[in-house]
VOGUTI-19409 format. One record per residue: x, y, z of N, C-alpha, C in turn; residue number from 1. Coordinates in Angstrom, 3 decimals. Example, Ala and Ser with C-alpha at 12.3 -4.5 7.8 and 13.67 -1.06 7.14 Angstrom:
BEGIN
BALUM         nx         ny         nz        cax        cay        caz         cx         cy         cz   resi
BALUM     13.190     -5.690      7.800     12.300     -4.500      7.800     13.200     -3.300      7.800      1
BALUM     12.850     -2.250      7.080     13.670     -1.060      7.140     12.900      0.030      7.870      2
//
This chain:
BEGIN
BALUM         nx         ny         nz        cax        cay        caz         cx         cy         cz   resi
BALUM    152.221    -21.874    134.140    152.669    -21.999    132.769    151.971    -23.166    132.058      1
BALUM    151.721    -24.308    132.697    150.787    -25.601    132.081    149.835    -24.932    132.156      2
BALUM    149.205    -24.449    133.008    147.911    -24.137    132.537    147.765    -23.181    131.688      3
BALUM    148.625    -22.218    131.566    148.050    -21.484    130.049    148.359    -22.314    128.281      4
BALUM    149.479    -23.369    128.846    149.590    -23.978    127.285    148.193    -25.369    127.143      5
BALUM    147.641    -25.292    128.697    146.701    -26.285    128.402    145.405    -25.354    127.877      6
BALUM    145.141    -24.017    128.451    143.852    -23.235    127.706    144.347    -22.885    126.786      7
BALUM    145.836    -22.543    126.137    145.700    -21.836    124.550    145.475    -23.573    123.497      8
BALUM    146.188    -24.455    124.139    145.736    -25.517    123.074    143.746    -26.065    122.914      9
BALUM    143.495    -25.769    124.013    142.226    -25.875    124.439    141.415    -24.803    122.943     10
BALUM    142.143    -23.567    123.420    141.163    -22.831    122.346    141.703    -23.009    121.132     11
BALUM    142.818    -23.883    120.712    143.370    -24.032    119.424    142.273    -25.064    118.744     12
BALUM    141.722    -26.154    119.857    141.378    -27.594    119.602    139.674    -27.007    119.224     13
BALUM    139.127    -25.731    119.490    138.123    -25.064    119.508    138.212    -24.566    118.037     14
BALUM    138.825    -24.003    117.828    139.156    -23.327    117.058    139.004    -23.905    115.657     15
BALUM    139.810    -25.137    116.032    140.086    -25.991    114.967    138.425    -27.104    114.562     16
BALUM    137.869    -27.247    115.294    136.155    -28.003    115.393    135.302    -26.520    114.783     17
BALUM    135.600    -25.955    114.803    134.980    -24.426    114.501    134.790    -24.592    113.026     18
BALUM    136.451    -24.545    112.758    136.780    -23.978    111.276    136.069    -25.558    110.215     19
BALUM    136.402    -26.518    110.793    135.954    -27.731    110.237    134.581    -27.816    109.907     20
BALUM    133.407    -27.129    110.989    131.978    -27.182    110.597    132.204    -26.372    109.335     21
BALUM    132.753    -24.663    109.847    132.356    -24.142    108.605    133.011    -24.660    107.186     22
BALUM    133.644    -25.744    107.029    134.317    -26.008    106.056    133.208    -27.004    105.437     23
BALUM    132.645    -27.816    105.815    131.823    -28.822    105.546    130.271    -28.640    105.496     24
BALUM    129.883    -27.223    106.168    128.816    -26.713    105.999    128.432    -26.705    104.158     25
BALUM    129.225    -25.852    103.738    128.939    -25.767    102.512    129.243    -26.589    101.272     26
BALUM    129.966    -27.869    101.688    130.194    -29.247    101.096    128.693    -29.646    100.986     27
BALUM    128.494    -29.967    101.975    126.726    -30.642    102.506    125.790    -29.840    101.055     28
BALUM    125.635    -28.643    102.117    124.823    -27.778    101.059    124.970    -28.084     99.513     29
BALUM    126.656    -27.724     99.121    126.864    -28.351     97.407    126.183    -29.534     97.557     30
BALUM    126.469    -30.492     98.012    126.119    -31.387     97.825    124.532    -32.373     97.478     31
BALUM    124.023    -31.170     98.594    122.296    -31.455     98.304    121.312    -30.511     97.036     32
BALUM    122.486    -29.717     96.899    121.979    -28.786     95.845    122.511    -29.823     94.508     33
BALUM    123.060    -30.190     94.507    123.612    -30.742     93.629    123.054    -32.266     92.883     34
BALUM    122.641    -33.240     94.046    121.508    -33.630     93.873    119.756    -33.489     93.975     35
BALUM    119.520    -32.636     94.143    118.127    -31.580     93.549    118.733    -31.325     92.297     36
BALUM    119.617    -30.730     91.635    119.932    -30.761     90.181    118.800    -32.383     89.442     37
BALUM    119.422    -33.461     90.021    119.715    -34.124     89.506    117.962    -34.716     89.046     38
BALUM    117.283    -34.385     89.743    115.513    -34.840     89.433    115.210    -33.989     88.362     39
BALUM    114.603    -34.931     87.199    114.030    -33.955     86.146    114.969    -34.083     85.297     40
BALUM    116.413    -34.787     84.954    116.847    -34.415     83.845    117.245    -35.855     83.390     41
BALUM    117.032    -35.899     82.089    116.741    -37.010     81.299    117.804    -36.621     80.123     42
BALUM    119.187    -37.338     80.869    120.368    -36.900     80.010    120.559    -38.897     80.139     43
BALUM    121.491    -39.302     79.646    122.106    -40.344     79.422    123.469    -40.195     80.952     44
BALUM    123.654    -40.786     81.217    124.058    -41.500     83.028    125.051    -40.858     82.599     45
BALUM    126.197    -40.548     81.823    127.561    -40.588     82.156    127.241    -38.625     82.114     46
BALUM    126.524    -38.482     81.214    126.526    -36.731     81.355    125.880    -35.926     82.162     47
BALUM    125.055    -36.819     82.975    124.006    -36.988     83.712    124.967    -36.837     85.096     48
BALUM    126.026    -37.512     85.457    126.494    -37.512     86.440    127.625    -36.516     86.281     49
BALUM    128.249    -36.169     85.071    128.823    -34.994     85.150    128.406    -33.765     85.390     50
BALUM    127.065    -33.863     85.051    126.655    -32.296     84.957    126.416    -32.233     86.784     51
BALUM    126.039    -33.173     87.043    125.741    -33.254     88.569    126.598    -32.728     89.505     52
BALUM    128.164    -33.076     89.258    129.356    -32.935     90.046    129.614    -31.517     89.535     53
BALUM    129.739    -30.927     87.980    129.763    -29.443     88.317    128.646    -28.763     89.064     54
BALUM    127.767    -29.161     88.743    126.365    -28.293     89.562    127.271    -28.029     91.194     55
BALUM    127.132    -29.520     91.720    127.709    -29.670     92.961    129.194    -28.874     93.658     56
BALUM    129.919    -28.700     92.690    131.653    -27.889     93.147    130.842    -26.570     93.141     57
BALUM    129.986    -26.001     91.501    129.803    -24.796     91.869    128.724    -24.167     92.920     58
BALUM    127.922    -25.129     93.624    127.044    -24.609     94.324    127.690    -24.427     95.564     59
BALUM    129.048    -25.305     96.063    129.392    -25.226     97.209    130.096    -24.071     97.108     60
BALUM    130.459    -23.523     96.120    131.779    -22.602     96.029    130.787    -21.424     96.231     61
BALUM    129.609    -21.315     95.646    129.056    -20.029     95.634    127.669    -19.991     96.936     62
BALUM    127.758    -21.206     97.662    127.262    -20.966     99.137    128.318    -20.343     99.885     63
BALUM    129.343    -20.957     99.929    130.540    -20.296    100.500    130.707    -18.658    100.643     64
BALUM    130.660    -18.403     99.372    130.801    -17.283     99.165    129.690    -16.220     99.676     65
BALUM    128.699    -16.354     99.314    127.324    -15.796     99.730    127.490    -15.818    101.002     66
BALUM    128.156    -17.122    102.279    127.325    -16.675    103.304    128.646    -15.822    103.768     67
BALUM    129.755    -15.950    103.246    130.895    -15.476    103.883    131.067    -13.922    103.546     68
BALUM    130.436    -13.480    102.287    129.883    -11.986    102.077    128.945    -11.512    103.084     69
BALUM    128.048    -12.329    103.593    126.768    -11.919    104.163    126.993    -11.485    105.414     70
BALUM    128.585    -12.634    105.925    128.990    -12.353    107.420    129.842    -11.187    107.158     71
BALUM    130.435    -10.576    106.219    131.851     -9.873    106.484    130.874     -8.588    105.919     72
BALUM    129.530     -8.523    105.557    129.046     -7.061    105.214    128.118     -6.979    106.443     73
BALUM    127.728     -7.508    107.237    127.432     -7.648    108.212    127.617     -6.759    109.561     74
BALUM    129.391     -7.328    109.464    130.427     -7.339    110.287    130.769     -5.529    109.900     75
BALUM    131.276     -5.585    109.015    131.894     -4.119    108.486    130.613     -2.883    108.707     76
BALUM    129.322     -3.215    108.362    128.291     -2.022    108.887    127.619     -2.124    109.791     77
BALUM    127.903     -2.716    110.272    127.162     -3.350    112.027    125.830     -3.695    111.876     78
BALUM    125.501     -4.740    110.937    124.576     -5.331    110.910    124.718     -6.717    111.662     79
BALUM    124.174     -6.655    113.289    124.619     -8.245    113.532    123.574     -9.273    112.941     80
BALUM    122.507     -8.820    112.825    121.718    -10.304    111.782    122.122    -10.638    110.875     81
BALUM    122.967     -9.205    109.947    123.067    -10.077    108.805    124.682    -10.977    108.714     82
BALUM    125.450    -11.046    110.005    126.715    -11.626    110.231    126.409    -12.473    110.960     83
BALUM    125.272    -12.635    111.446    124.445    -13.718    112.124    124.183    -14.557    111.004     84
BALUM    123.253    -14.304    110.277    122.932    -15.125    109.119    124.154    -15.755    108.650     85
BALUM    124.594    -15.173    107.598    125.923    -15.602    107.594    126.696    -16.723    108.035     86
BALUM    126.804    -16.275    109.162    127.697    -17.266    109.935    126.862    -18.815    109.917     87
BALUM    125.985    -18.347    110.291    124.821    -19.612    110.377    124.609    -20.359    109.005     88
BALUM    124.487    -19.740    108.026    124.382    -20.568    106.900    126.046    -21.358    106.626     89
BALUM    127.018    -21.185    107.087    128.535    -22.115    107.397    128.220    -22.977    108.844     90
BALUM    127.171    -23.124    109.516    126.922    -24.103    110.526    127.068    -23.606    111.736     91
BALUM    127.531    -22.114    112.015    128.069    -21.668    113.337    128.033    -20.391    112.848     92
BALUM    127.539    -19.631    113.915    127.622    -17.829    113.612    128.599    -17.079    113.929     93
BALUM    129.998    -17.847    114.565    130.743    -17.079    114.823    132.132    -17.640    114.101     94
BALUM    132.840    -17.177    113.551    134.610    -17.839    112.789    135.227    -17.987    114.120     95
BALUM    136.011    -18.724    113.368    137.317    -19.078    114.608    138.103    -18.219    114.543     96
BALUM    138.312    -18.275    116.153    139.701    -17.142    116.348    140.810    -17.999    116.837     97
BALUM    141.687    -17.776    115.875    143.038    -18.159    115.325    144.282    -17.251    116.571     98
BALUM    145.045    -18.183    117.250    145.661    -17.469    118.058    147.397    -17.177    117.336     99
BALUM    147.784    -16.005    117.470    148.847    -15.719    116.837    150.304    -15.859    117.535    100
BALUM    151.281    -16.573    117.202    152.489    -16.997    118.393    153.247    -16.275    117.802    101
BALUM    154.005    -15.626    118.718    155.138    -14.437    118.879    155.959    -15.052    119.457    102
BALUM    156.968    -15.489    119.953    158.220    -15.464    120.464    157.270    -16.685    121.769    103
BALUM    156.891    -17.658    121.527    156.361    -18.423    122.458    155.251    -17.183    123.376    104
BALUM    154.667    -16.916    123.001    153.741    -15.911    123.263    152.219    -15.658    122.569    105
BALUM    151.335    -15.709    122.953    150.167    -15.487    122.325    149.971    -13.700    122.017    106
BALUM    150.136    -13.674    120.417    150.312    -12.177    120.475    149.058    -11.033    120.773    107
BALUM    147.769    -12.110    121.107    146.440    -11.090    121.149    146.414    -11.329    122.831    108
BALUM    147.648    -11.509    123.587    147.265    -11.493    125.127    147.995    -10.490    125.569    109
BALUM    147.685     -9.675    126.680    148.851     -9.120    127.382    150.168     -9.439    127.193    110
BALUM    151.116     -8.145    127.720    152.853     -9.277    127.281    152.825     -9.772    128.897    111
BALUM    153.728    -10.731    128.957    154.049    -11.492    130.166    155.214    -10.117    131.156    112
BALUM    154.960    -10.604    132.078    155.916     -9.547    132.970    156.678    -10.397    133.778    113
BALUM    157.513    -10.226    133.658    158.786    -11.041    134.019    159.729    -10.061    135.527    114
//
């Protein structure tokens, strides 16, 4: 019994380092896209740095999106490169798998037999 609450927290603690790359993958990305905005424009500093920070929210929002389309059309027509790609442009090619608790039970395992 310890040892299965020590491998399901194990793959929780996995799980959870997983979801965090892909969360910050596309922060980064906004973020460098966002300064590449920023060469070449000859605005005055305060609008200059605003326009920067929208550039930056919307580039992360629409990397996000792109690679998370790229993995889930991928996924749905059995294209594994292009759910490969995908995944890879969020820092990792594969999502986390999220374990589901039932009644002190992991509901994607066998039932226990008692």
């Amino acid at each position: 019994m310890l040892n299965t609450m020590l491998q399901n927290l194990a793959s929780r603690f996995n799980a959870f380092w997983l979801s965090i790359v892909r969360t910050v993958a596309p922060i980064i990305a906004g973020a460098i896209i966002g300064q590449l905005a920023d060469w070449g424009l000859n605005l005055d500093k305060s609008a200059q740095d605003n326009l920067v920070l929208v550039v930056t929210i919307v580039a992360s929002i629409a990397y996000y999106v792109v690679a998370r389309a790229l993995e889930q059309l991928g996924s749905r027509y059995s294209i594994p490169w292009l759910a490969t790609l995908g995944g890879c442009l969020l820092g990792l090619p594969n999502p986390p798998a999220y374990a589901v608790i039932v009644r002190d039970q992991d509901a994607r395992a066998p039932p226990l037999t008692q």
